[in-house]
Structures are given as C-alpha cells and as structure tokens.
VEXTOR-51866 format. One line per 10 residues: number of its first residue (from 1); for each residue z, y, x of N, C-alpha, C, CB. Coordinates in pm, 1 decimal. Atoms other than C-alpha are relative to their C-alpha. Glycine has a CB too. Layout:
residues N
NUM = Z,Y,X,Z,Y,X,Z,Y,X,Z,Y,X ~ ...;
END
This chain:
residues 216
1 = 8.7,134.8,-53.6,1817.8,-382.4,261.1,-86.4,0.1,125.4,-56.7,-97.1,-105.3 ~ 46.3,-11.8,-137.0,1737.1,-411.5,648.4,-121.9,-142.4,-23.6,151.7,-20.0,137.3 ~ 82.0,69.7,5.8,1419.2,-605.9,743.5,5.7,-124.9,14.2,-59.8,34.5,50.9 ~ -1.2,127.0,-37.7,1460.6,-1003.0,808.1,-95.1,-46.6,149.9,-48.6,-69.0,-130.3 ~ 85.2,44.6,-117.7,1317.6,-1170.6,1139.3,-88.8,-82.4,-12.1,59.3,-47.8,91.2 ~ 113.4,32.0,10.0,962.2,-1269.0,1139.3,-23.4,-150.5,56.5,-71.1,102.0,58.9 ~ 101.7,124.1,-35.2,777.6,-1631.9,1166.6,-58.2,18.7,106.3,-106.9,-29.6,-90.7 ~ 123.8,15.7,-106.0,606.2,-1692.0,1445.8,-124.4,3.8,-49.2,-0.8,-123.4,72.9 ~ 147.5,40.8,-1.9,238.6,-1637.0,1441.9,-17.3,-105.8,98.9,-96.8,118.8,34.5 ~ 139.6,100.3,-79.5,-8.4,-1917.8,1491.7,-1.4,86.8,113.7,-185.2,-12.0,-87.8;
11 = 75.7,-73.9,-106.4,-110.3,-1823.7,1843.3,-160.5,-31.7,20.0,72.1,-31.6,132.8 ~ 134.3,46.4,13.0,-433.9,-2009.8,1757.0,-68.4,75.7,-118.6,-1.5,-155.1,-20.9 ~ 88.6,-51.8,122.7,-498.1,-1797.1,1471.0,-89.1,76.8,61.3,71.3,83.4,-115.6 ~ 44.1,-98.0,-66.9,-765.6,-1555.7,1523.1,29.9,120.8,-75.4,-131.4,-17.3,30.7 ~ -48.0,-140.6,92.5,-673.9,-1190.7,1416.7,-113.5,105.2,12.7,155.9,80.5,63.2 ~ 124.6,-68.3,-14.2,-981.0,-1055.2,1486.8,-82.5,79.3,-66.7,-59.3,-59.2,19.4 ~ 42.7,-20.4,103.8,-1137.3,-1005.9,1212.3,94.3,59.5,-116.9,-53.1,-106.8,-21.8 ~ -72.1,-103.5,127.8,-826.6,-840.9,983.9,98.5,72.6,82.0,91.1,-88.1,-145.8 ~ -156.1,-111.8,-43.2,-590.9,-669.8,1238.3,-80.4,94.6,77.1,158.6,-78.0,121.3 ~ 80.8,-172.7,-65.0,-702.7,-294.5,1347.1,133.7,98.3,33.9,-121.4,111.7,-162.3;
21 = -82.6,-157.5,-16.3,-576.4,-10.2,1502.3,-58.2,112.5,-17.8,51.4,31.7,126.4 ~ 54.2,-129.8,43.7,-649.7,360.4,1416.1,-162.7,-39.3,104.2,125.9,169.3,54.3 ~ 67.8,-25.5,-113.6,-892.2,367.8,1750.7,-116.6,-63.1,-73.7,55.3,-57.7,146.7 ~ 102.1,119.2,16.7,-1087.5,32.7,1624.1,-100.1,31.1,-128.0,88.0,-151.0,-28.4 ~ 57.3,-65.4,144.6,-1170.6,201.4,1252.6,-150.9,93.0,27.1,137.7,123.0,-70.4 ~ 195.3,-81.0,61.2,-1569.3,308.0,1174.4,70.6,170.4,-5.5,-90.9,-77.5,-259.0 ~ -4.5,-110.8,52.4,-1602.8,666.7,1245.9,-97.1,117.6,0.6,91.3,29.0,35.7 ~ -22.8,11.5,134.9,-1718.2,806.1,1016.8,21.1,-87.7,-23.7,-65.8,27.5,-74.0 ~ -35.9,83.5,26.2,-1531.8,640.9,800.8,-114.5,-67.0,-62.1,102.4,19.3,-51.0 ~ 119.4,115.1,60.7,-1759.9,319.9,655.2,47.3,-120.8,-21.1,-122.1,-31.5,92.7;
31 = -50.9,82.5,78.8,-1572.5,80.5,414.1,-102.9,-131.8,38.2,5.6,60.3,-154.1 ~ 96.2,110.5,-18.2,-1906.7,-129.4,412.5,29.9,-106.0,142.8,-151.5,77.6,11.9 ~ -18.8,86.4,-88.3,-1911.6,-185.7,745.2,130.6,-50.0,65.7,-67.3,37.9,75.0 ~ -122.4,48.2,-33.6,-1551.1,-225.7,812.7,-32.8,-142.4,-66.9,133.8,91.0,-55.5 ~ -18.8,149.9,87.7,-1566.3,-535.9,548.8,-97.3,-119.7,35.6,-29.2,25.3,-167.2 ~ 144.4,72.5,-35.8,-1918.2,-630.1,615.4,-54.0,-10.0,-157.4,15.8,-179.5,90.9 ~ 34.9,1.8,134.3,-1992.5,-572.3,227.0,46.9,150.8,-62.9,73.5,-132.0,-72.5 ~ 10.3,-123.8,71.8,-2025.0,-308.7,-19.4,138.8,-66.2,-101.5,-181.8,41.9,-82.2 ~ -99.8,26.5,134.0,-1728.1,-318.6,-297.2,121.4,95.3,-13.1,67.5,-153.8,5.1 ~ -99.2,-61.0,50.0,-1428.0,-132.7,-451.5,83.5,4.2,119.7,55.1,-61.2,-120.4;
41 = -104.8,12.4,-146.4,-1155.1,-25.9,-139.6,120.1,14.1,-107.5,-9.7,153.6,158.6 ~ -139.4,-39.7,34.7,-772.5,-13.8,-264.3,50.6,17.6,111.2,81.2,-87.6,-77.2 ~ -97.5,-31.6,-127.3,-524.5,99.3,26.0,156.9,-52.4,-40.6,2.0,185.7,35.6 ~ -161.1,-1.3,36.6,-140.6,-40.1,38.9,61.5,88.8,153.8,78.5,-204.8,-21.2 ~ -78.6,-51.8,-139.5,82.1,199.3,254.5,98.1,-48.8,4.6,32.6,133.5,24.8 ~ -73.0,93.4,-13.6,331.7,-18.4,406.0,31.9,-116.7,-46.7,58.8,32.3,0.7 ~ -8.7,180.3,-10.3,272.7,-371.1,406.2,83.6,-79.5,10.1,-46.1,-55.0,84.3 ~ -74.6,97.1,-57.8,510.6,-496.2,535.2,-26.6,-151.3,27.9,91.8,5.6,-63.1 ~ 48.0,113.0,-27.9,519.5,-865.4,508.3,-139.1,-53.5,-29.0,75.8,-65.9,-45.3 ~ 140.3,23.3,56.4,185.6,-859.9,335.9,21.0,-93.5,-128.9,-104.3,-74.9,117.0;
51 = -1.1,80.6,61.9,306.0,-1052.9,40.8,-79.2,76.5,-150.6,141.7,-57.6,9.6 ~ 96.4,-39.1,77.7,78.9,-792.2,-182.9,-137.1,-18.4,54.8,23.5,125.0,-32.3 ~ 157.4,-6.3,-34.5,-227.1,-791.8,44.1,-46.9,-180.4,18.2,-27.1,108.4,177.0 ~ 38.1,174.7,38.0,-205.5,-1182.8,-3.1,-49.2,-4.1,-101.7,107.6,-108.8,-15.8 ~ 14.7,51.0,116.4,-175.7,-1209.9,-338.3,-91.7,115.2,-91.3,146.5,-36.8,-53.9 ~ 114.6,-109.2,90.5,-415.9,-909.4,-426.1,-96.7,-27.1,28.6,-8.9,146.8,12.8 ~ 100.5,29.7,-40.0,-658.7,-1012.7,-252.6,-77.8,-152.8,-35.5,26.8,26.7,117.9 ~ 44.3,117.9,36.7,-673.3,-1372.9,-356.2,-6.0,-10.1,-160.8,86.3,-101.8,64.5 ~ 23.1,1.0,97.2,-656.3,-1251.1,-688.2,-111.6,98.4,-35.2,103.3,4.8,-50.1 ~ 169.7,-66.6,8.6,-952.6,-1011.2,-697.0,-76.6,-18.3,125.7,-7.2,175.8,-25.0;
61 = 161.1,-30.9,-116.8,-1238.6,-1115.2,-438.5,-94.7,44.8,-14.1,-73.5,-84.5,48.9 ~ 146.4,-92.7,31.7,-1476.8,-878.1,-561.5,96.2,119.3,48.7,-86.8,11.8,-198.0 ~ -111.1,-155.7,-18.9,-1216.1,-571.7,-426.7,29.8,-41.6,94.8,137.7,52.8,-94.6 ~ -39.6,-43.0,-150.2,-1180.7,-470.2,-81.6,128.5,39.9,34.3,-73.3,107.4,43.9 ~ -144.7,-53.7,-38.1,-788.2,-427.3,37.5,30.1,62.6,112.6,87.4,-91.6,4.1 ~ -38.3,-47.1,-91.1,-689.1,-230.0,307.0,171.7,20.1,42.4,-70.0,97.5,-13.7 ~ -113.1,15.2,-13.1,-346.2,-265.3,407.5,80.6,69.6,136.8,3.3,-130.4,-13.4 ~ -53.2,-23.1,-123.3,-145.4,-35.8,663.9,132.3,5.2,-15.6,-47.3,110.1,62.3 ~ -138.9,2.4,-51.7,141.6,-86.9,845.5,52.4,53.5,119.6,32.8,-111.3,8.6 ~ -36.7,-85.5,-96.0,339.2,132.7,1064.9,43.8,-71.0,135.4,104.4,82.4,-55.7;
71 = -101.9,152.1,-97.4,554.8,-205.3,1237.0,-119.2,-48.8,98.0,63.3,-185.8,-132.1 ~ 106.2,130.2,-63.6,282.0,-367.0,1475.8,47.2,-110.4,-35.4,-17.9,-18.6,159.3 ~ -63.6,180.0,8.7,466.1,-702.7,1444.2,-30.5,-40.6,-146.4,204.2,-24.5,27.1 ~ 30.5,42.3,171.4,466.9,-687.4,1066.3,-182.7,53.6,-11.7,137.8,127.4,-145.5 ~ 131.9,20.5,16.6,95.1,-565.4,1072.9,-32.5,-116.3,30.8,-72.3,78.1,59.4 ~ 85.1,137.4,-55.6,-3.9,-853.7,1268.9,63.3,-130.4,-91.9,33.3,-32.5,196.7 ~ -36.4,85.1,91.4,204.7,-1099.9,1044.4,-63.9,25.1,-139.4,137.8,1.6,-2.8 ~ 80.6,-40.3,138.2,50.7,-945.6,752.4,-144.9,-45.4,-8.2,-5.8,160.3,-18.7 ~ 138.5,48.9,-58.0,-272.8,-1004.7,924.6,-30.9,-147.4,9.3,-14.8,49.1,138.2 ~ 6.6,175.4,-35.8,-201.4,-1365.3,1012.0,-30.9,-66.2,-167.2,197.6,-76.7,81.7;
81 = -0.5,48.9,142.1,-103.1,-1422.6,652.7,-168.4,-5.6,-48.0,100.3,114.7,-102.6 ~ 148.5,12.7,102.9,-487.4,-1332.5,528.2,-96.6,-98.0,76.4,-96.4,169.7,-22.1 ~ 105.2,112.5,-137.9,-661.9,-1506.2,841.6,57.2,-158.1,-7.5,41.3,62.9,216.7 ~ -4.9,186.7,11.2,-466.8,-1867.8,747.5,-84.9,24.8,-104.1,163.6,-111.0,-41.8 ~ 11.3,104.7,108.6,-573.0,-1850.8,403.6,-190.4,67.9,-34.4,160.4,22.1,-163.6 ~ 141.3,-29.2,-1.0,-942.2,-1715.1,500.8,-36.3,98.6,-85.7,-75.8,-107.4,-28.1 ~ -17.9,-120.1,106.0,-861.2,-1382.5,265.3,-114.6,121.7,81.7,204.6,64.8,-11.5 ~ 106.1,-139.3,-71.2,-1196.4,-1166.7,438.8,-8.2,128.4,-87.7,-180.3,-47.8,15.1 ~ -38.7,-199.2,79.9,-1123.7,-869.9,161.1,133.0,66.7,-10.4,-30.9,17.6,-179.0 ~ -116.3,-53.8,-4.1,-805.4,-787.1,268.0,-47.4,-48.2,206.2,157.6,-84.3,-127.0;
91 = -32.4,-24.7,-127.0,-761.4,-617.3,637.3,119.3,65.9,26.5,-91.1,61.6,53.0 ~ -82.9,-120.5,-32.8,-488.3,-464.7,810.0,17.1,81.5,112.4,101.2,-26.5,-14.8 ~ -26.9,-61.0,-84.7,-379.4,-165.3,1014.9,146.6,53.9,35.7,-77.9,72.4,-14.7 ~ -119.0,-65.1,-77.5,-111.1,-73.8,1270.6,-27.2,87.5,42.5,58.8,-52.0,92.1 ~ 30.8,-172.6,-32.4,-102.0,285.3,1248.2,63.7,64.1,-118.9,-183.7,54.1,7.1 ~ -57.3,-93.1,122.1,35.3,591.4,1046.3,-102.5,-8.8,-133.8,9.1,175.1,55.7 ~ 76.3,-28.7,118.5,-111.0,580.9,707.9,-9.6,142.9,-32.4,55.2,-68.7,-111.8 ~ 26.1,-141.9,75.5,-57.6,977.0,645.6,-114.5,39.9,106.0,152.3,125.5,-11.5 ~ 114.1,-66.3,-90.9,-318.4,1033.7,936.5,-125.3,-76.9,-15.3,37.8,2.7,159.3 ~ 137.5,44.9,105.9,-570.3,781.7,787.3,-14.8,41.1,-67.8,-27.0,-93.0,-60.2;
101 = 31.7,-36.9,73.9,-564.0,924.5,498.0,-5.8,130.8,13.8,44.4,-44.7,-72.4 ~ 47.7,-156.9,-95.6,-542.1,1306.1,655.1,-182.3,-24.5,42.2,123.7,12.6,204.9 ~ 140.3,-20.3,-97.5,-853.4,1224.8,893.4,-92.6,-80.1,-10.9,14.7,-6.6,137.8 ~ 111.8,112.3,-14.4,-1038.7,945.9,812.1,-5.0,-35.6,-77.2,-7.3,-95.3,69.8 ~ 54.5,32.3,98.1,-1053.3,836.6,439.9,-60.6,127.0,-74.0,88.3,-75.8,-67.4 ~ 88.2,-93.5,48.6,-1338.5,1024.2,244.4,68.2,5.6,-137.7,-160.3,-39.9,6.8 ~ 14.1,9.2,114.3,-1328.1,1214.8,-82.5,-45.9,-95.7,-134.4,-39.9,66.0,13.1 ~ 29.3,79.3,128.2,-1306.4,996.9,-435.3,-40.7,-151.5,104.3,-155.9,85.2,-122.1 ~ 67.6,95.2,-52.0,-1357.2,678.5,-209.8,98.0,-149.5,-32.1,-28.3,43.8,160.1 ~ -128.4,47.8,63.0,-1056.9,482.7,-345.5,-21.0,-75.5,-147.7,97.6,132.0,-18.2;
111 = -66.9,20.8,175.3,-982.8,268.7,-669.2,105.9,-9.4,5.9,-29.7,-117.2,-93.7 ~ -145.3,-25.6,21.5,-625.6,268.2,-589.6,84.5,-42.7,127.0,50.5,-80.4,-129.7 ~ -85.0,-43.7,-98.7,-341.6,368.0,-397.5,136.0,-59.6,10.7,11.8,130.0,-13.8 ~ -84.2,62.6,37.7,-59.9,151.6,-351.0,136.6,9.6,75.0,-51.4,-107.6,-7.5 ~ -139.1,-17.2,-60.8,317.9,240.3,-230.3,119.0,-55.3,-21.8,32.0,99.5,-10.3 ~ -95.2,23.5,45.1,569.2,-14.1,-277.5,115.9,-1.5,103.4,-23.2,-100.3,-66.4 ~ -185.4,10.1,-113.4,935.0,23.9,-147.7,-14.2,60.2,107.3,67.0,-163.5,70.7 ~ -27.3,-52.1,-121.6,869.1,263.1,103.1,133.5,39.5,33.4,-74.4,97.4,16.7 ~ -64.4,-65.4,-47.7,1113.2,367.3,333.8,113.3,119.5,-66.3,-83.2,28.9,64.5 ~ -73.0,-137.5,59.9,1415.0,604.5,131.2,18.8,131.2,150.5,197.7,-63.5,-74.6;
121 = -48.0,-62.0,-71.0,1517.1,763.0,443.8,127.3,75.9,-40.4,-87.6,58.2,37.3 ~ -153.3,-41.3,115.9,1886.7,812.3,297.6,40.2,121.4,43.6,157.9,-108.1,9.4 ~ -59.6,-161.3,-14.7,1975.4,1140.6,548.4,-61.8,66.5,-62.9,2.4,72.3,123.6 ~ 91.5,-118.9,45.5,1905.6,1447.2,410.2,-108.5,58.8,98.3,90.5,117.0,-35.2 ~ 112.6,-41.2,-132.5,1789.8,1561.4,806.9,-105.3,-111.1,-25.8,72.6,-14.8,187.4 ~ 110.7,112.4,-54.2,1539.3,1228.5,780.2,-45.2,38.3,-153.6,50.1,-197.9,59.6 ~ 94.2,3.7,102.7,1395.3,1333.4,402.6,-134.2,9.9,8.7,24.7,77.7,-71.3 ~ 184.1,-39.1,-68.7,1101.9,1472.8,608.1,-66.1,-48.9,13.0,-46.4,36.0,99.6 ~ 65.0,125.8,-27.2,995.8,1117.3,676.3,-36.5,-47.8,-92.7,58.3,-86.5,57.0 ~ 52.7,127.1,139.8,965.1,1010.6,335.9,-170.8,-9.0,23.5,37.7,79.0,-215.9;
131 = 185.6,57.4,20.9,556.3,855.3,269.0,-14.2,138.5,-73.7,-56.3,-185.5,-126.6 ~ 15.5,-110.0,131.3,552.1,1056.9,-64.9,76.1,126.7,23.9,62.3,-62.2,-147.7 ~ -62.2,-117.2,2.7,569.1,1395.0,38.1,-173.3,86.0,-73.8,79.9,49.5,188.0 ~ 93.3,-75.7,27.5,319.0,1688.3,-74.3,-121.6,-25.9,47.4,29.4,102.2,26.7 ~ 164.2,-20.7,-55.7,26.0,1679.5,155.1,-43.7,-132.3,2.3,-26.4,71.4,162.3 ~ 55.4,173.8,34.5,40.6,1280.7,132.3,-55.1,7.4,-155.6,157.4,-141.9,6.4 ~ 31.0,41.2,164.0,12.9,1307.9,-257.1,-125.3,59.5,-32.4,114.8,58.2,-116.6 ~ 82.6,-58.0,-20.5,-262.8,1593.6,-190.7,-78.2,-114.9,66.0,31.3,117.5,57.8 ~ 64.0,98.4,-69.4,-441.5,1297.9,9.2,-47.0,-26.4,-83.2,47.5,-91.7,67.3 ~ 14.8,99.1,29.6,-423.5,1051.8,-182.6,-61.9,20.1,-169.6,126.4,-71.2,37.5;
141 = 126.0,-49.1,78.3,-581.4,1287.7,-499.1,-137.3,-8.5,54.2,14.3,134.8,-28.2 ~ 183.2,8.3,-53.0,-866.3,1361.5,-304.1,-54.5,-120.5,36.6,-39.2,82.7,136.5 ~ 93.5,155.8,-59.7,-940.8,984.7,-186.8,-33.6,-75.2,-152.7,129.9,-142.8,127.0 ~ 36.1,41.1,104.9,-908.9,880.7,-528.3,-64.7,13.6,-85.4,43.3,-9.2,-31.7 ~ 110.4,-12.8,125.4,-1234.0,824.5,-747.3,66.3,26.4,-146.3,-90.3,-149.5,-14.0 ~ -7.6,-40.2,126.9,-1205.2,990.7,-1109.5,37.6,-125.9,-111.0,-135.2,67.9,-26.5 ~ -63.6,171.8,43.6,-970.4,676.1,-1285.1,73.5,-51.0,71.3,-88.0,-115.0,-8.6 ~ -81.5,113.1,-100.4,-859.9,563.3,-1010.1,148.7,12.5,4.8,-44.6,13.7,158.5 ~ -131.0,50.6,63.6,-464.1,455.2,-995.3,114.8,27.1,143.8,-20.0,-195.7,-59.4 ~ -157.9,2.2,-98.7,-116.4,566.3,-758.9,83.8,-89.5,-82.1,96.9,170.8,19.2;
151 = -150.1,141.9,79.4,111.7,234.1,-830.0,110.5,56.9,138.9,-63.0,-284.1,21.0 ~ -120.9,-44.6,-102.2,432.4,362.4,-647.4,136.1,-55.3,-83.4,6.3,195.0,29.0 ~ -139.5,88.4,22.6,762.9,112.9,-688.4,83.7,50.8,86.5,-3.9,-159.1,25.0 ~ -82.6,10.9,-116.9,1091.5,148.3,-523.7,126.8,-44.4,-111.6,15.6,158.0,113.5 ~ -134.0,32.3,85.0,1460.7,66.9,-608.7,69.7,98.3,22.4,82.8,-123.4,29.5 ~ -79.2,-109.0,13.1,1609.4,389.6,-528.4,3.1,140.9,-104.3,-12.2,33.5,112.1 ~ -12.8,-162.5,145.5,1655.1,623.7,-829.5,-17.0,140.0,51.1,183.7,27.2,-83.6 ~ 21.0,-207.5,-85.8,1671.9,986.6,-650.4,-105.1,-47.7,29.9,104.8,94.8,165.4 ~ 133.5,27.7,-54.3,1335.6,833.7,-436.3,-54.5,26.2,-177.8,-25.9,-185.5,97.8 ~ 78.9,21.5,106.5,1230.9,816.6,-771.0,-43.4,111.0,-112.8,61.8,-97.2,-55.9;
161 = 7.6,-137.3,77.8,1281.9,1089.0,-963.0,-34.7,144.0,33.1,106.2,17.4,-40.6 ~ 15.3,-136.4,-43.6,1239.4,1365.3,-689.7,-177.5,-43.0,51.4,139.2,60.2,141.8 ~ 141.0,40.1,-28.9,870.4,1164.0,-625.5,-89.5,57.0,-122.3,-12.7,-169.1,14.8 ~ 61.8,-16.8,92.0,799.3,1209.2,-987.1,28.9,150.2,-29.2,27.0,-97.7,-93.4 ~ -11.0,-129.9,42.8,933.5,1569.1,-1026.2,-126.0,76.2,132.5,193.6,55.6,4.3 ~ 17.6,-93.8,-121.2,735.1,1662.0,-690.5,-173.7,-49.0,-70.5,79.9,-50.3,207.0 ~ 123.9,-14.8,76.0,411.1,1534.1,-877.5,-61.3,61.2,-93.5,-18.1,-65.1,-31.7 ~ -10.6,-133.4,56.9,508.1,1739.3,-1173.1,-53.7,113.4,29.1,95.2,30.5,0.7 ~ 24.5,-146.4,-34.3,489.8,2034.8,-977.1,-147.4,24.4,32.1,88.2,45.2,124.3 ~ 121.1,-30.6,-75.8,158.3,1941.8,-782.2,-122.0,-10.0,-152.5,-25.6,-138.8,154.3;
171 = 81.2,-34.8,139.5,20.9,1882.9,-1173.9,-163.2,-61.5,58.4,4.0,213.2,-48.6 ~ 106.1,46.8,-46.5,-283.9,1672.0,-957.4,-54.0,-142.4,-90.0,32.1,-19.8,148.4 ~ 16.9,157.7,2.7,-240.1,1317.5,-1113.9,107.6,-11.0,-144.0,64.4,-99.4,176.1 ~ -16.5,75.4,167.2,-228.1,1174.5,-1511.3,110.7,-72.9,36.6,-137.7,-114.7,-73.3 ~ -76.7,123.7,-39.6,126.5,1021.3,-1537.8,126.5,84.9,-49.5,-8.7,-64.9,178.4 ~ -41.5,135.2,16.1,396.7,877.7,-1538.0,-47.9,-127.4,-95.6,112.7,19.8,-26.1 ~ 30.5,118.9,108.7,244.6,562.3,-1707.9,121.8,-102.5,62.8,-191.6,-78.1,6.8 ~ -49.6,143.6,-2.6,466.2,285.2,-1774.0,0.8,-103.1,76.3,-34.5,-48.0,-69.0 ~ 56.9,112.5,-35.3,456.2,0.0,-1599.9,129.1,-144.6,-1.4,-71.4,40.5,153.5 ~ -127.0,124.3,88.7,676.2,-308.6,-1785.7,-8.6,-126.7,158.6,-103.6,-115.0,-236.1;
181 = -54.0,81.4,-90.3,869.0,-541.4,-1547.5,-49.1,-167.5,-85.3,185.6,45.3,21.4 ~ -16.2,164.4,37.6,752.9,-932.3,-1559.2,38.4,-39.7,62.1,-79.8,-86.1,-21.9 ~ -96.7,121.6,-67.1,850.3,-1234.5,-1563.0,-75.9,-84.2,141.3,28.6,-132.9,-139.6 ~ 85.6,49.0,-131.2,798.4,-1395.5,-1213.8,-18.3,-165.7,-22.3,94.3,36.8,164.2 ~ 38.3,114.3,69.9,623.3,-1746.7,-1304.4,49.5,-125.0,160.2,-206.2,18.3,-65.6 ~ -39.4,125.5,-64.2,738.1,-1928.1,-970.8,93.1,141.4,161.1,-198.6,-149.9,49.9 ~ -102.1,-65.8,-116.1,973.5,-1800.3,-612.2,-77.7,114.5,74.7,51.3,-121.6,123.4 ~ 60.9,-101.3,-41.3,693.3,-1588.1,-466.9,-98.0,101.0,-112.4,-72.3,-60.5,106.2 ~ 103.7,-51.0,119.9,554.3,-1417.9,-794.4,56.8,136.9,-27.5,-2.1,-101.3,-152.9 ~ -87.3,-118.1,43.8,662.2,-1075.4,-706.8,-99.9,107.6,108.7,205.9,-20.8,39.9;
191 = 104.3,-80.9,-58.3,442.2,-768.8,-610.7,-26.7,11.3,162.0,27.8,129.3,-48.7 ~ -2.4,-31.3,-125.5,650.6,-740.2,-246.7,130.1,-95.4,14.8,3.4,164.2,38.2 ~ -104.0,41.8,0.7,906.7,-902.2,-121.9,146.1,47.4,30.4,-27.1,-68.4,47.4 ~ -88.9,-82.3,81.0,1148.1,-642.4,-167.2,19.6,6.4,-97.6,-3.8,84.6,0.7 ~ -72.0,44.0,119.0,1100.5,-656.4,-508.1,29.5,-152.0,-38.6,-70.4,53.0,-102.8 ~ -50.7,101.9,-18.5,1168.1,-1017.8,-482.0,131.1,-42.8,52.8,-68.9,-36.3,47.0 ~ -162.4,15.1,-48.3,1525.7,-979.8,-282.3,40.6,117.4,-128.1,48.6,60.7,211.4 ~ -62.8,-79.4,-14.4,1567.8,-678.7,-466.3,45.0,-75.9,-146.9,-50.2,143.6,38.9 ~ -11.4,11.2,121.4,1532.3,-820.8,-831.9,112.1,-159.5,2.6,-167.0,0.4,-73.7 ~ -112.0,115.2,-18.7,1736.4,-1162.6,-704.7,107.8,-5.9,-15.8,16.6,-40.3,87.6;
201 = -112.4,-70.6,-35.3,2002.8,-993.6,-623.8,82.5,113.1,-143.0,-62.9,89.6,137.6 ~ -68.1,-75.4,133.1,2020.9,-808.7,-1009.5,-7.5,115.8,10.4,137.2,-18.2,-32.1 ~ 7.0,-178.0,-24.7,1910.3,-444.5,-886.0,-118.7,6.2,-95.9,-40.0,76.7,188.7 ~ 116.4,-92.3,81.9,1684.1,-209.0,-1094.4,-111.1,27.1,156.9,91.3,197.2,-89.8 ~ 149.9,-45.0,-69.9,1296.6,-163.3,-974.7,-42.5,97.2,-101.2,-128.4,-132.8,20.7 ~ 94.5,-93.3,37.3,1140.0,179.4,-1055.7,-128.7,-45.3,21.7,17.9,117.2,62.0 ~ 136.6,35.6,-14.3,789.1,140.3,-1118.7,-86.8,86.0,-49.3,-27.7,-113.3,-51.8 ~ 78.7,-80.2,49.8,535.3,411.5,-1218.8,-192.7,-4.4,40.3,77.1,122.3,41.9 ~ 114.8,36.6,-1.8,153.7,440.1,-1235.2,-45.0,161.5,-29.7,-36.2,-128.6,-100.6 ~ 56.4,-125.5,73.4,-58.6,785.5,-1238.5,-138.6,-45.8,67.0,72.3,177.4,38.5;
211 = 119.0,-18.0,-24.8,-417.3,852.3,-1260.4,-49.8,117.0,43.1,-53.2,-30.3,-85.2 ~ 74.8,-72.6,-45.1,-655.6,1029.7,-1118.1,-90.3,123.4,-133.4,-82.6,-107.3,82.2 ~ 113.9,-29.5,114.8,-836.2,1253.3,-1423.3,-141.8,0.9,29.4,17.7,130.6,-57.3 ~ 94.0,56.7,-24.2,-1158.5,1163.7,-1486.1,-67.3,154.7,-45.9,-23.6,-150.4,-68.5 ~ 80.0,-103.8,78.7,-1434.1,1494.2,-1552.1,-84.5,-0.4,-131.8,-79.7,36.4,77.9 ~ 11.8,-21.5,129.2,-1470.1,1595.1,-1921.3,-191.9,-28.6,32.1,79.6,174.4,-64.7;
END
C-alpha cells in the first residue's frame, strides 16, 4: 500500500523543539539533554505519519520517544503532530536510523525498539534495503538495556518469517513472544496507520516481540 498525500503543516507551528536532523543530535550521544530530562528512551524506526509517537507518548509521559524518519516531509508531519498537542517526550528525526543506531546510540541505553511496517522491498535486487537486516539487529542488541523489548509488526509473511529465522540464527534476543491482536476501541486506535488501512481492508498483521536477556 503506497503512501497517501500529507496535510498541510501549521506554518505557525513551531518545530523546534521536536524535529532534528542527524547534524543537530548531542554528540556524544545525551538522551538527557536532547529531552531536557532524565527518563526511559524508546526509539521507533520509521514513523511515518507519527500515529505511534502520538499515541505513545501521550500514553506514557514518564518515557522519552524518539522517533526517526527517513521521508523529511513525513518527519516534519510527525513532528507537527507532537508540537500541536504539546507531546515534549516524543521527538523526531529526518535521517537514516541504521546510522543512528551504528554511530550514535550508546550501549544498553534503550527500553525498546520499535519497527512497525517497514518497508518490504518486494525485489529480490532491493532485499538489501530491508531495516531488519543483521548488523541492524546486532545494533539494536547492543542499545538495548537487559529486558528491554524489539516490537517488530508488518503484513508481509516472507518479511516475517525470514526476520524471525534471521534472529534465530543471530541467537542475540529472547523470542518470538506473542503478541495478541486487539480490538480497536474507536477509528484511530491502531499502533500505525498501516495497521489501521491494513486491518480495514481484512489483511493479516504479523506481530512479534523479543527480549533482550537479562544477566543470571
């Protein structure tokens, strides 16, 4: 399902305060002062519309969100979204997420890692592009504190099964856990809004959950 055409941003909003680019990021990295507070970081790679870094953020304000997006346009809409509704623990970035998390997020610094509906890249020549490849999943162990949680959704079955066999192999991360499909309690009550067209529409959502192991 191709992307839809974007809302206008407010031009009066200010974005100041939640839209970043790689360049603009604390470095060393420094969660604190990125936020302006000490607290728990989660990361979503690919945002898109931001309809998780909304509703995660307005549902835990004690937890820091970080949200990147590859799109500038959809970063900055993602961005707008948290700056109407005054959401200061949720930021976002326009930039590669595999090179944030390569070069600039620290060991165990993470409570969780969040990948919904990325990108399938359907050629076989374009598999190379997938998010979830090896040295991303190698990342995103090492950023993650001992407990801490990979939530990775999509609707494509192969994405799904060659994600979970390729974790298998790396034997880094507690899992497949479960994770049971609900019921959505009103029109926007859905993790992304992919799974919101996707589940409308009567398609299957993969959904899985692994942990981090914690030391005996």
């Amino acid at each position: 399902m191709g992307r839809r055409a974007l809302r206008k941003i407010d031009p009066n909003l200010d974005l100041s305060g939640y839209l970043f680019t790689f360049d603009d990021l604390p470095k060393p990295w420094d969660a604190a002062a990125l936020f302006e507070r000490q607290a728990a970081l989660e990361v979503e790679v690919g945002s898109g519309k931001g309809l998780f870094m909304r509703t995660a953020a307005a549902a835990c304000p004690e937890v820091n969100f970080l949200g990147i997006e590859v799109a500038g346009k959809y970063a900055a809409f993602a961005a707008a979204g948290l700056a109407k509704r005054g959401l200061a623990n949720g930021k976002m970035v326009a930039g590669d997420g595999l090179r944030i998390f390569a070069e600039l997020l620290p060991a165990d610094s993470l409570q969780a890692v969040h990948v919904y509906f990325p990108d399938p890249w359907w050629k076989a020549r374009h598999k190379k592009r997938r998010v979830l490849t090896g040295p991303f999943l190698r990342d995103v162990h090492r950023t993650l504190e001992p407990g801490g949680s990979l939530h990775f959704w999509t609707d494509v079955d192969e994405y799904f099964d060659t994600t979970l066999e390729l974790l298998r192999e790396l034997n880094l991360l507690e899992g497949p856990l479960e994770v049971a499909e609900s019921s959505a309690e009103h029109d926007m009550d859905y993790r992304t809004h992919f799974e919101r067209r996707t589940r409308k529409h009567g398609e299957a959502v993969y959904r899985a959950e692994f942990r981090k192991p914690t030391p005996p």
